[in-house]
C-alpha positions in Angstrom: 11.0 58.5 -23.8 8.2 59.4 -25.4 4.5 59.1 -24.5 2.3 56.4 -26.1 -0.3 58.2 -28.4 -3.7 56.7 -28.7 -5.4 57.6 -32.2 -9.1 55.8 -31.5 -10.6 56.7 -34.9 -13.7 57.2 -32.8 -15.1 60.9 -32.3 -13.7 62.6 -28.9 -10.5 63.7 -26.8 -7.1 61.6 -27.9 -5.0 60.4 -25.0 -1.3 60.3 -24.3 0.7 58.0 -22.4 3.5 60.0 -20.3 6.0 57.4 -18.5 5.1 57.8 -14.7 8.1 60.2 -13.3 8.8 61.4 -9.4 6.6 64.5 -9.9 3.6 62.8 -10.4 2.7 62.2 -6.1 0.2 64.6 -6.4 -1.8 62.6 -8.9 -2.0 59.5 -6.8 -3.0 62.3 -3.7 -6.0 62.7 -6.0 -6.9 59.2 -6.6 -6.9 58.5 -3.2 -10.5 59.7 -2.5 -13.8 57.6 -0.6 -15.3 57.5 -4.4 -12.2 57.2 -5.9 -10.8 54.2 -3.6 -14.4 52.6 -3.0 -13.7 49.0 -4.9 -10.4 48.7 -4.0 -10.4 48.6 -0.2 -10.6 52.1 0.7 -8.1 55.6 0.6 -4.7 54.9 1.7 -2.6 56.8 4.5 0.1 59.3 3.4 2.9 56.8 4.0 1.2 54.3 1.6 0.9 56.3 -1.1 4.9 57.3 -0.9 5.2 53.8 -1.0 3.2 53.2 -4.1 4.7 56.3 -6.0 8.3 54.4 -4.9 7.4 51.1 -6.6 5.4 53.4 -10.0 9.1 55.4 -10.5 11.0 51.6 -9.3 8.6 49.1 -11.6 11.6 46.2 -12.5 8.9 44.6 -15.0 6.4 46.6 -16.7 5.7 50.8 -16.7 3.0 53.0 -15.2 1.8 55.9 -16.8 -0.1 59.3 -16.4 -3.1 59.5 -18.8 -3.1 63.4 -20.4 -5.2 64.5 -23.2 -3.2 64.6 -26.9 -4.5 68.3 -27.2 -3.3 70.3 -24.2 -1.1 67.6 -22.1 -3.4 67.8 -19.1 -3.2 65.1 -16.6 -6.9 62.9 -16.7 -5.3 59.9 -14.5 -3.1 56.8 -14.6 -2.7 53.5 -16.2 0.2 50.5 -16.1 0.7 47.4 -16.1 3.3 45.2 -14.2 3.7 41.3 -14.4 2.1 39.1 -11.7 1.5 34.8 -11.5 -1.9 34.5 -12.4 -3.5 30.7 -12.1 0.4 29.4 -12.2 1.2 31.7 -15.5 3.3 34.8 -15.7 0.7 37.3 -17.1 0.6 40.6 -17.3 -2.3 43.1 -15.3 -3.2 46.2 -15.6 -5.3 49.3 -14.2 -6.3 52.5 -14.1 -8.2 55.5 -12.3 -9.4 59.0 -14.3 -10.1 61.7 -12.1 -14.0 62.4 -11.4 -13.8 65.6 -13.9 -12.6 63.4 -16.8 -14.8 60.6 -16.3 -17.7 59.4 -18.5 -16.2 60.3 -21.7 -14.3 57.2 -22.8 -10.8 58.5 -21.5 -9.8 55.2 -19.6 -11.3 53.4 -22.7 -8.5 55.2 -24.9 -6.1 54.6 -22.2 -6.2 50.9 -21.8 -6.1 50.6 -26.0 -2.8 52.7 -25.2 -1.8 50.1 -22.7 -2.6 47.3 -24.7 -0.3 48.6 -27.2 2.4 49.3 -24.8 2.3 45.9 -23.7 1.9 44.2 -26.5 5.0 46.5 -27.8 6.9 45.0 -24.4 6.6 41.0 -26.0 7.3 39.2 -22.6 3.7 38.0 -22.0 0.5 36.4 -24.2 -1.9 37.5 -21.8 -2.6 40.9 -20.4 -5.5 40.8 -17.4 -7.7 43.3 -15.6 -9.6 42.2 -12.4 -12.2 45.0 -11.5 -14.8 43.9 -8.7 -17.8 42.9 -10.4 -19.8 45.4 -8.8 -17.7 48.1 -10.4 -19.9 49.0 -13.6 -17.7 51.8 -15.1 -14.5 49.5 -14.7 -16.2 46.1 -16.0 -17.4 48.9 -19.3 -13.4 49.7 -19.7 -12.8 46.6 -20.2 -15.5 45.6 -22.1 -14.5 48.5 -24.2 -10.9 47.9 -24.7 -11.5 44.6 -26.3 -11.0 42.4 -23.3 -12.8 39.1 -23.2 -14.4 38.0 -19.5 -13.4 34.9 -18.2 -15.5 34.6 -15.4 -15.7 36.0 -11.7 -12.0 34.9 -9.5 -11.7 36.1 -5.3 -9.0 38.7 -6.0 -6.6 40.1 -3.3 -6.2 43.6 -3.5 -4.8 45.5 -1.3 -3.1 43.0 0.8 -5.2 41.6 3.1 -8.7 42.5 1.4 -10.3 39.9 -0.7 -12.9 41.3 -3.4 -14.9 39.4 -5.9 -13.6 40.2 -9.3 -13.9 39.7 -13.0 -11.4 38.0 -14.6 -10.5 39.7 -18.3 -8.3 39.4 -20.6 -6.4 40.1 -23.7 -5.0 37.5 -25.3 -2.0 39.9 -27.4 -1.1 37.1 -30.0 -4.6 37.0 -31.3 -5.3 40.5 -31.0 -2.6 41.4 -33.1 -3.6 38.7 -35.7 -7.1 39.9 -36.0 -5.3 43.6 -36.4 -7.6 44.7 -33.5 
């Protein structure tokens, strides 16, 4: 399959979608740093991150992705989205992380347009959420960004077993496409 190719219109780097494959361990080894893992609970051990990769390359219901740059194919982080019951509704979620080096220059912007696309491509769900603590600024921005609409602040469990506060956002993908956003 092919990646997803985001064309922003917008000045700066263009970012592919490539579908998450068993290679791509070390780039979730990356992710897993104190600054990198700071809103959501902390690094994980070595045998978490296996299991994570498993369920990426296993996803039943939605894809995961590594984010590279259009020009050059390097790897600048990850994105997906996978379905979850949000407030008694199938929904969709998504997230992301882009590597320190890459950060800053509106990469995870481009990549959650991608996603959105993807998604909206995929038909099974109106609404496609994001729940970022609400102390994460450069998260909150993404979404802000990507045309997501906040609907207020929700307790979120992520990982298992660790509550955060959150903002609730979210795409609703029936009117998005009507507007032609």
């Amino acid at each position: 399959m092919d990646g997803v190719d985001e064309r922003t219109g917008h000045a700066g780097d263009r970012v592919c979608l490539a579908p998450w494959a068993e290679g791509d361990l070390w780039l979730l080894r990356r992710s897993n740093s104190p600054e990198m893992t700071a809103h959501l609970g902390g690094p994980e051990t070595e045998e978490q991150l296996a299991a994570r990769h498993r369920r990426y390359t296993e996803l039943g219901t939605g894809r995961m992705y590594r984010v590279t740059l259009a020009d050059g194919g390097e790897t600048v982080g990850s994105i997906g989205y996978w379905q979850r019951t949000w407030q008694g509704v199938e929904v969709w979620e998504t997230g992301w992380a882009v590597l320190p080096e890459f950060q800053g220059r509106g990469l995870a912007v481009r990549a959650a347009r991608a996603v959105r696309e993807a998604v909206r491509a995929d038909g099974a769900h109106r609404y496609l959420h994001a729940f970022p603590s609400v102390g994460h600024a450069a998260s909150n921005a993404v979404c802000r960004g990507a045309g997501f609409t906040l609907l207020g602040q929700a307790d979120f469990e992520y990982p298992k077993g660790h509550w955060i506060r959150s903002n609730d956002w979210r795409v609703d993908l029936e009117m998005d496409l009507e507007r032609g956003d």
